[in-house]
Kinemage of the C-alpha trace (Angstrom):
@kinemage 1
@onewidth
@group {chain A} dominant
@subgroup {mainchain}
@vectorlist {calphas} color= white
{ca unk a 1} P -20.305 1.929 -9.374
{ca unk a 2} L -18.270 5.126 -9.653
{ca unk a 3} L -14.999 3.288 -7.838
{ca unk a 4} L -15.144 0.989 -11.048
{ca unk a 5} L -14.966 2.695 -13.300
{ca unk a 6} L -12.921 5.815 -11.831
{ca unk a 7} L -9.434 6.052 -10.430
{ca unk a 8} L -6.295 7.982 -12.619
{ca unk a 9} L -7.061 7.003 -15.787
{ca unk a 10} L -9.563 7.304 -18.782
{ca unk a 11} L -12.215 5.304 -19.444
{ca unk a 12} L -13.938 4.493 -22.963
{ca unk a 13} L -17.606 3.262 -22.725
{ca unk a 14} L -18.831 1.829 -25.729
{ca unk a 15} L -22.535 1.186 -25.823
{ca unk a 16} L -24.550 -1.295 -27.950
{ca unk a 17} L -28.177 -0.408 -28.983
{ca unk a 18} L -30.873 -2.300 -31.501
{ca unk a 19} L -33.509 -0.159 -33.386
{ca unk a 20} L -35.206 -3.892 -33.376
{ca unk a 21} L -38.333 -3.105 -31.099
{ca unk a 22} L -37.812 -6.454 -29.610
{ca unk a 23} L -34.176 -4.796 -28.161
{ca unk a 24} L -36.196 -2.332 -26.886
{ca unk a 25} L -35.805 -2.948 -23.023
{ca unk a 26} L -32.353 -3.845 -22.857
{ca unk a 27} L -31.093 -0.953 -25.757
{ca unk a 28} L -33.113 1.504 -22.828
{ca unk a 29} L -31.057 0.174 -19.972
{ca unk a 30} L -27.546 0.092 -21.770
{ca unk a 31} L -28.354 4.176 -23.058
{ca unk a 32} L -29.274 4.782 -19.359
{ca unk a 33} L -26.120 3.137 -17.736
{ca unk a 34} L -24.014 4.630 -20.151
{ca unk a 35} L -25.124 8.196 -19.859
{ca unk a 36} L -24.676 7.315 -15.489
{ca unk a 37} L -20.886 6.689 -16.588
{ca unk a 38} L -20.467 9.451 -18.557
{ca unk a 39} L -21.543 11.660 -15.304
{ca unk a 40} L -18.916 10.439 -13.614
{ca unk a 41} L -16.282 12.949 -12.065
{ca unk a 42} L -12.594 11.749 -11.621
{ca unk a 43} L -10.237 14.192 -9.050
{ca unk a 44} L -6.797 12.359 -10.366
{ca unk a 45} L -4.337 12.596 -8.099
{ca unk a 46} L -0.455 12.083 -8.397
{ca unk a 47} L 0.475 8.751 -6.702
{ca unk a 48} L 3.343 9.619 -4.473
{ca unk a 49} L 6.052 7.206 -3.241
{ca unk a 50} L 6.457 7.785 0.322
{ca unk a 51} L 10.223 5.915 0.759
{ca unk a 52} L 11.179 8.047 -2.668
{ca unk a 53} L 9.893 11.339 -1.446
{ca unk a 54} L 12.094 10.733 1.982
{ca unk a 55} L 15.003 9.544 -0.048
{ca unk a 56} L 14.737 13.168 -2.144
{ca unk a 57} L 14.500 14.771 0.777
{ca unk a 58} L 17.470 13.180 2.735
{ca unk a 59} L 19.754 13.282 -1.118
{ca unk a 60} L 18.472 17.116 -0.747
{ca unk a 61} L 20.308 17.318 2.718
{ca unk a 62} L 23.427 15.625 1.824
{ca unk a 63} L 23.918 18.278 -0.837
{ca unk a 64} L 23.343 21.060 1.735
{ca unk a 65} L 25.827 19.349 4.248
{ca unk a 66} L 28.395 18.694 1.486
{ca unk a 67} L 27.982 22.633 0.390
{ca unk a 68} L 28.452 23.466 4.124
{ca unk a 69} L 31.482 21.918 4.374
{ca unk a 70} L 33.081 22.973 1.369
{ca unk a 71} L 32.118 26.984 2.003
{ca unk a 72} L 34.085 26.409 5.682
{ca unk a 73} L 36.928 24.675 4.243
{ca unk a 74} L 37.146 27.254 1.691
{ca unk a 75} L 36.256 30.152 4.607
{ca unk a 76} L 38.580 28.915 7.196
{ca unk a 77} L 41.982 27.340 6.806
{ca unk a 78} L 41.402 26.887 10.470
{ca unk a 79} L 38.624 24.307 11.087
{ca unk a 80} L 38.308 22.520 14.247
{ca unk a 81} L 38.489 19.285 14.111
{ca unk a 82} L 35.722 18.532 16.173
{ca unk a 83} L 33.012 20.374 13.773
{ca unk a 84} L 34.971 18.145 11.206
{ca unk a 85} L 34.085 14.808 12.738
{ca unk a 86} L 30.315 16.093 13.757
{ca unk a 87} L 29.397 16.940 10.375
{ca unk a 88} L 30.664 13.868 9.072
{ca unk a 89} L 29.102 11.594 11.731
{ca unk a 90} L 26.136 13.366 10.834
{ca unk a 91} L 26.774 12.702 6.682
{ca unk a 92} L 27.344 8.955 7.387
{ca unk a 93} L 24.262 9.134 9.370
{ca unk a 94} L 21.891 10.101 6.566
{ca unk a 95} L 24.074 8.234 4.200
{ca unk a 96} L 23.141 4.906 6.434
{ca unk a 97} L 19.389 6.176 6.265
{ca unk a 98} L 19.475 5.973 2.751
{ca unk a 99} L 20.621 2.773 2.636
């Protein structure tokens, strides 16, 4: 009964009881269930996205390719043309990944 009424959120129990002695049974059982929920641990986790955390992660290497480039444009007013073309093969690469 725990999977019921766990999971990463709160729970409010509200339990009915009857001082009527004719209640007496069923006001025993709710006090006893209730007091079995309240034991209850929860370990709430952060649901995690799978396809956004590889998306951050590839955005996160665009930026570092982008900032690569730039410092050896700015670095070098002689850049080959092949390391050019390589790093943006490899930009439209990720760039088709992410799409």
């Amino acid at each position: 009964y725990g999977d019921s009424l766990g999971g990463n959120s709160r729970t409010l129990m509200i339990t009915c009881v009857s001082p009527s002695s004719d209640s007496f049974e069923e006001t025993l059982n709710s006090l006893k269930y209730a007091k079995r929920a309240r034991d209850i641990q929860n370990r709430p986790i952060i649901n995690k996205d799978v396809i956004e955390l590889e998306m951050q992660r590839m955005e996160s290497e665009i930026l570092q390719l982008r900032q690569q480039l730039k410092t050896r444009e700015n670095s070098s007013s002689e850049v080959s043309g092949s390391d050019i073309e390589s790093l943006q093969e490899e930009k439209s690469h990720l760039e088709s990944e992410l799409d």
